[in-house]
N, C-alpha and C positions, 0 to 999 in steps of 0.2 A: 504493500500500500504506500510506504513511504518514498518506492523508489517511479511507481505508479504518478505520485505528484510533485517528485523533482524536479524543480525550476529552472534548474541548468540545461534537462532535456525538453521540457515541456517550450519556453522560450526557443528554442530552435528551432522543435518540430509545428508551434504554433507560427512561426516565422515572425517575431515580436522585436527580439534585442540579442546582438551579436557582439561578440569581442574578436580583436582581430591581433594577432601579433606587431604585423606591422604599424600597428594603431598604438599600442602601447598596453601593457598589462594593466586588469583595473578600470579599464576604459570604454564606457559600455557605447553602440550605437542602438539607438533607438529606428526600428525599422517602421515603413507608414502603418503597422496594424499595432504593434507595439506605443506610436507616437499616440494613434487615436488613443487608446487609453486612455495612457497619460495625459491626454486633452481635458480626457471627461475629468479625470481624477481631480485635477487642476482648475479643472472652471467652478468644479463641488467645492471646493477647500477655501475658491476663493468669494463664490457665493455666499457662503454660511460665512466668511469673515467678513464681507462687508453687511451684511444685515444684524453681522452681531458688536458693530459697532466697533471694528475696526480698519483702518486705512493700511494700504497697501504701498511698501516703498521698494522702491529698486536701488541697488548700488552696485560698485564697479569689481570686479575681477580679482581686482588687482591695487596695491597701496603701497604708500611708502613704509619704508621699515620703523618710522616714529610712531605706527598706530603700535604695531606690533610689540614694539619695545614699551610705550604704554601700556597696551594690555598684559604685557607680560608673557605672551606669547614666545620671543626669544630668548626668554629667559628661561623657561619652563617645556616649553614643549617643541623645539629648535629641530627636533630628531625629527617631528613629523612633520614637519615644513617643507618646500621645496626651495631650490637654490636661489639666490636673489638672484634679479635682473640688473645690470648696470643701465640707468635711463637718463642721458645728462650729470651722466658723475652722482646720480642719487641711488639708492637700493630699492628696488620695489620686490614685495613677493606675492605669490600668488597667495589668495587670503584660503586660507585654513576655515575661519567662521566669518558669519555675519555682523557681531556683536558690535564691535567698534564703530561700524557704519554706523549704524543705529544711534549710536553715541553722539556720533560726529552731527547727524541730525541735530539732537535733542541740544547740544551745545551751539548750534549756528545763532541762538538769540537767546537773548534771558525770558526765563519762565516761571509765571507765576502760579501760585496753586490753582486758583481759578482756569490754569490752563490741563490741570489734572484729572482723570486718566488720559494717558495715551497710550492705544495701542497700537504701534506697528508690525505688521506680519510682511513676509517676504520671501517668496521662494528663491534661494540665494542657491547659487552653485558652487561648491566648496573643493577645496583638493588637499588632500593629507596623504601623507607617506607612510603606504604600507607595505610590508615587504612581502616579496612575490610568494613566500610560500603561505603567507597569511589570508590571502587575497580567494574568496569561493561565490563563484558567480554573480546574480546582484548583490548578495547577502553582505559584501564585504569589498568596496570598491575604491578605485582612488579620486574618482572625480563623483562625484553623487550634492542631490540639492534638497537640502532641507527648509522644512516647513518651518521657517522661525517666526518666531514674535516675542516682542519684549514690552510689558505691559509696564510703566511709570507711572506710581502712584505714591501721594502722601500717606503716612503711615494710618492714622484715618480711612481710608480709602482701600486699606490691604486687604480685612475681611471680607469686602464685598467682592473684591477683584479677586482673589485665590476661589472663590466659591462659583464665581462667573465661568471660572478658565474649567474649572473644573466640569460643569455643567457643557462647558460646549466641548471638551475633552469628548465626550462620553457619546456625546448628541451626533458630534461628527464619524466616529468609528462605528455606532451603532448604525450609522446610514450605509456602513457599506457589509452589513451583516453581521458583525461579532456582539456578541450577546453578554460574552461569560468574559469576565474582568479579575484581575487580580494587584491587591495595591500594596506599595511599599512606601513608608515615610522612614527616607535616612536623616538620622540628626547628627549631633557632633557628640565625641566623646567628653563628656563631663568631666574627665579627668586631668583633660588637655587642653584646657580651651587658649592655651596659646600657639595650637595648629593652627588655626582657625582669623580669618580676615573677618571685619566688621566687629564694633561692641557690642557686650555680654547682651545688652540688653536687647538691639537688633536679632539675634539668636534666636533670645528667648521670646520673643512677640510673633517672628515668622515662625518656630516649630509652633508654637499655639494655635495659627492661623490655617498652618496646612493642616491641621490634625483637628481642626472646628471644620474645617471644610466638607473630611471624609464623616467625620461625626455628624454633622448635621444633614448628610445622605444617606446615614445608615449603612455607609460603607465598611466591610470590616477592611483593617489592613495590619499589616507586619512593621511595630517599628525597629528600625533596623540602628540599634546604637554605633556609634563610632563610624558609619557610613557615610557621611555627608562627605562632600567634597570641603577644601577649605576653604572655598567661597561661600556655602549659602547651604542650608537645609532645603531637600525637593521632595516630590513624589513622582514616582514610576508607576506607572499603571501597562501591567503587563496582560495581555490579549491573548483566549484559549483558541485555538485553531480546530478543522477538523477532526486532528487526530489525538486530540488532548492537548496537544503542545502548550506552551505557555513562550509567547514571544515577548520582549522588553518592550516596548511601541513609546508611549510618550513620558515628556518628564514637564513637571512643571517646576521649576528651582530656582530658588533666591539667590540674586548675586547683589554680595557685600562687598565687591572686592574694584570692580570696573566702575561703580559708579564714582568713585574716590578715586582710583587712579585717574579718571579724565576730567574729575572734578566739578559732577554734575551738580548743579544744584537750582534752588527753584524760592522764589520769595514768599513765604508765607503769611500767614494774615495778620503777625506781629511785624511786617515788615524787613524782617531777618531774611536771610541765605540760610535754606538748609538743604541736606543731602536727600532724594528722593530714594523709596524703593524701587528695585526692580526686578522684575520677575520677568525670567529667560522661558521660551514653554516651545518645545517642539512637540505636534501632535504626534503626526506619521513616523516621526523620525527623520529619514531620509524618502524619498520619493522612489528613488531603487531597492530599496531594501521592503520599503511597505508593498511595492509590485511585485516583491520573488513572493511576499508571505501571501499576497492576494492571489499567485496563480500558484501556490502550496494549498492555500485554504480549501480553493474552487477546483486543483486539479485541472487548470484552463477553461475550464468551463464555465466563463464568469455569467453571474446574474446580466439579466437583457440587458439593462443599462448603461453597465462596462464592456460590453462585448463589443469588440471590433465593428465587425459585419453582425447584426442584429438578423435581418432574413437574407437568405438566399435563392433567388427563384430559381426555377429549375423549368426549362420548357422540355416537352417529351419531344421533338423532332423540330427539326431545324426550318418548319412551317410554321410553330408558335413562337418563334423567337420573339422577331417584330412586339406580339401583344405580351412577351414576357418584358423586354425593353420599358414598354410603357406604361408594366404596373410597377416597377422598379420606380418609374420617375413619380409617379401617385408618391410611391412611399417615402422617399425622400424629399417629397413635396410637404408630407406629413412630417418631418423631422425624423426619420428613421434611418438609420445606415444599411441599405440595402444593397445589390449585386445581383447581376444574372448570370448564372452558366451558361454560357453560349459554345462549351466545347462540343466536339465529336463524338463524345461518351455518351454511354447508354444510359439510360433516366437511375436507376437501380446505383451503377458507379457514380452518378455526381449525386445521389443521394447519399451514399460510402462517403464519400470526400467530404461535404458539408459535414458530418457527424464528425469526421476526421478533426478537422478542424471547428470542430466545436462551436457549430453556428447553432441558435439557439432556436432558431425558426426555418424551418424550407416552408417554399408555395412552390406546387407542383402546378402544373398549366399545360393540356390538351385542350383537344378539339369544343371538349362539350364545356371546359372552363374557361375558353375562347370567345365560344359562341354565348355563354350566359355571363360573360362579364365579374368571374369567378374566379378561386384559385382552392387548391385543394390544399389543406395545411397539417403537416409533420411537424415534429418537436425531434429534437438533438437525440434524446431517449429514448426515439422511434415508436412514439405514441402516436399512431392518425387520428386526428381531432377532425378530417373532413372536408365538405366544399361550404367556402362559405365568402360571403361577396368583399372586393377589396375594402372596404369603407368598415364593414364590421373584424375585416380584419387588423385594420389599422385602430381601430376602437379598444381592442382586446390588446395589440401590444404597447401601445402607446399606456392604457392603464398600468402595467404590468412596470412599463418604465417607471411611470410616476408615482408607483409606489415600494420602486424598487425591490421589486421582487424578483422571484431568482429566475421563474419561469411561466 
C-alpha cells in the first residue's frame, strides 16, 4: 500500500513534476498537469487569506548579506546557505527564508498601534542546502516555497490573533480533506532560560496564549518541554494521512529574536516606542512537500477539485469527435478542466488510460448520445452512472467541486 502511493513514482507516472540531473539535485520542474494543481492549491490558500483578512506581499530572491547578518542567519545557519554572489563589490545571497523581507516592510515607516494587526502572507521561494544524500523527492528539496505569514501584533492583540491563526490553521487543511489532527506546544526549558532570546516575561504571556488557544478548542495537545526553539515558543499541528501517518504540516511560532535584531517597533497609546509581537505561521509548510503528502494521501487520485483534467470525453469513432470537441468546450465554458480523446484507440483502451491517469470523470459519446444531445458518464472507479444531458452533467460536477468532495 505504501509503495502503491509513493510520490516519487506516482509524480512520474501521473506526469506532474520531474527532476533532472542536468537541472540540478533538489530541483523540482513543475510539468502543465502538475503546475494546474499547484494553481488551484495557490489560488485556495490565497483566497481564504484575503477574506481572512490578510494582504499578500511579494519580495525579491535575493538580498544583501546585511539582512542576513541581521537576522543572524550567517551566523547561525551559514552551512545551509548558498554561496554569495559578488554584485558591484556587495555580497548578495540567495534568501534561505522570507522573514526579513517582511521586516524590511514593517520598518519602511513608523507604526502606530492603531496600525495593528498586520498580516502579511506570501508564497516566497526559498533555497537551503541540502546534501544530496538527504534530499527524497518533493518530501525534501533545495528550492521549495513556503506558505509564510507573519502576523504583528500588540501584546493586547496576541490572544485574539494566536486563536484566529489557529482557526484558519485548521479551516484551510480541512478544505483539502484531513480531518484527524495532532498538536504539539514546545516551550523553553525552565531550567535554562538563558538559551532562550526575548524577556522572561515575553515567554511566559506567549506559552499562555498558545496553550489558551488549543484550550479554548478543546484541542488536546502534547507539551513538549525544552523544545522550543531559542527564538519563541510554537505549535505544530501534525496531519493523519490515509495510512495512519502523522505528517508535521504547520507551525504557528513566536519570534522574540528578529523583531529586536531589526529593531521593530511601533508607538503606543502612551506615546512610547515599543517592540511588537510577532508570530511566524506556515500552514502547508512548503508547497512541494504538502503536494508529495496530497498525492500520498489521494494515491493520485485527487478529489474533483485538484484534479488536473477533471473529465475526459471519450468519443467511440472518429465520426463523434467533432460533437465530443464541442461538449469539451460547454464544459470548460462551465469552468471545468476538461479534454477529448481524439486518439486511434478503441473506446474500452482510452477508457484504460483515463483510469490510468486518474481522471475522475469520462463522458462517453456515440451515435445515440450524439443524436440526443447527451453523454454517457463513468467514474475513475469504473462505476456507470449513465446517459444523462450535458447541462445536468455539468450541475452534478460542478456541485461536487464546490463542495469539495472527492467524487
Amino acid at each position: 500500500e505504501i509503495e502503491k502511493r509513493n510520490h516519487r513514482r506516482l509524480i512520474k507516472e501521473l506526469d506532474l513534476v520531474s527532476f533532472h540531473e542536468e537541472v540540478g539535485a533538489g530541483l523540482a520542474l513543475w510539468h502543465p498537469k502538475g503546475a494546474r494543481i499547484r494553481l488551484v492549491i495557490e489560488d485556495y490558500w490565497r483566497k481564504l487569506h484575503l477574506e481572512g483578512g490578510y494582504d499578500i506581499v511579494f519580495t525579491p530572491h535575493i538580498g544583501r548579506s546585511y539582512l542576513w547578518e541581521t537576522s543572524g542567519h550567517l551566523g547561525f545557519y551559514k552551512d545551509g546557505m548558498y554561496s554569495p554572489m559578488d554584485i558591484e563589490g556587495q555580497e548578495y545571497y540567495i534568501k534561505p527564508m522570507n522573514c526579513p523581507f517582511h521586516i524590511m516592510i514593517y520598518n519602511s515607516e513608523m507604526r502606530s498601534y492603531r496600525d495593528l494587526p498586520l498580516r502579511w502572507a506570501e508564497l516566497g521561494t526559498v533555497y537551503r542546502y541540502e546534501r544530496s544524500g538527504t534530499l527524497h523527492g518533493l518530501l525534501r528539496v533545495r528550492g521549495f516555497t513556503q506558505d509564510d505569514a507573519h502576523i504583528i501584533c500588540t501584546p493586547e492583540q496576541m490572544d485574539d490573533e494566536v486563536l484566529r491563526v489557529l482557526d484558519f490553521s485548521l479551516n484551510l487543511l480541512k478544505g483539502f480533506g484531513f480531518e484527524e489532527f495532532r498538536f504539539d506546544l514546545s516551550v523553553r526549558d525552565p531550567a535554562k532560560p538563558d538559551k532562550y532570546a526575548g524577556d522572561d516575561a515575553m515567554w511566559i504571556q506567549a506559552e499562555a496564549s498558545l496553550a489558551r488557544a488549543l484550550e479554548t478548542r478543546a484541542l488536546p495537545y502534547k507539551r513538549m518541554e525544552g523544545e522550543a526553539v531559542f527564538y519563541g515558543p510554537k505549535i505544530d499541528i501534525h496531519i493523519k494521512d490515509a495510512l495512519n501517518r502523522t505528517w508535521q504540516c504547520t507551525t504557528i511560532q513566536f519570534d522574540f529574536n528578529e523583531p529586536r535584531r531589526f529593531g521593530m517597533t511601533y508607538v503606543g497609546e502612551d506615546g512610547k516606542e515599543h517592540e511588537p509581537y510577532m508570530v511566524h505561521r506556515a500552514l502547508l509548510g512548503s508547497i512541494e512537500r504538502f503536494f508529495a503528502l496530497l498525492v500520498e494521501h489521494y494515491a493520485g487520485a485527487f478529489p474533483v477539485w485538484l484534479s488536473p483534467v477533471q473529465v475526459r470525453v471519450i468519443p467511440i469513432a472518429d465520426r463523434h469527435v467533432s460533437y465530443a470537441r464541442a461538449v469539451v468546450q460547454r464544459l470548460q465554458g462551465a469552468g471545468l478542466r476538461a479534454e477529448v480523446d481524439d486518439s486511434s484507440n478503441r473506446m474500452q483502451a482510452k477508457i484504460r488510460e483515463a483510469q490510468v491517469q486518474k481522471v475522475p470523470y469520462m463522458l462517453v459519446v456515440g451515435d445515440r448520445e450524439m443524436e440526443a444531445g447527451q453523454a454517457n458518464l463513468r467514474t475513475r472507479e469504473g462505476v456507470v452512472l449513465g446517459t444523462m444531458t450535458v447541462d445536468e452533467f455539468i450541475a452534478l460536477a460542478t456541485a461536487v467541486v464546490n463542495e469539495k468532495r472527492l467524487i
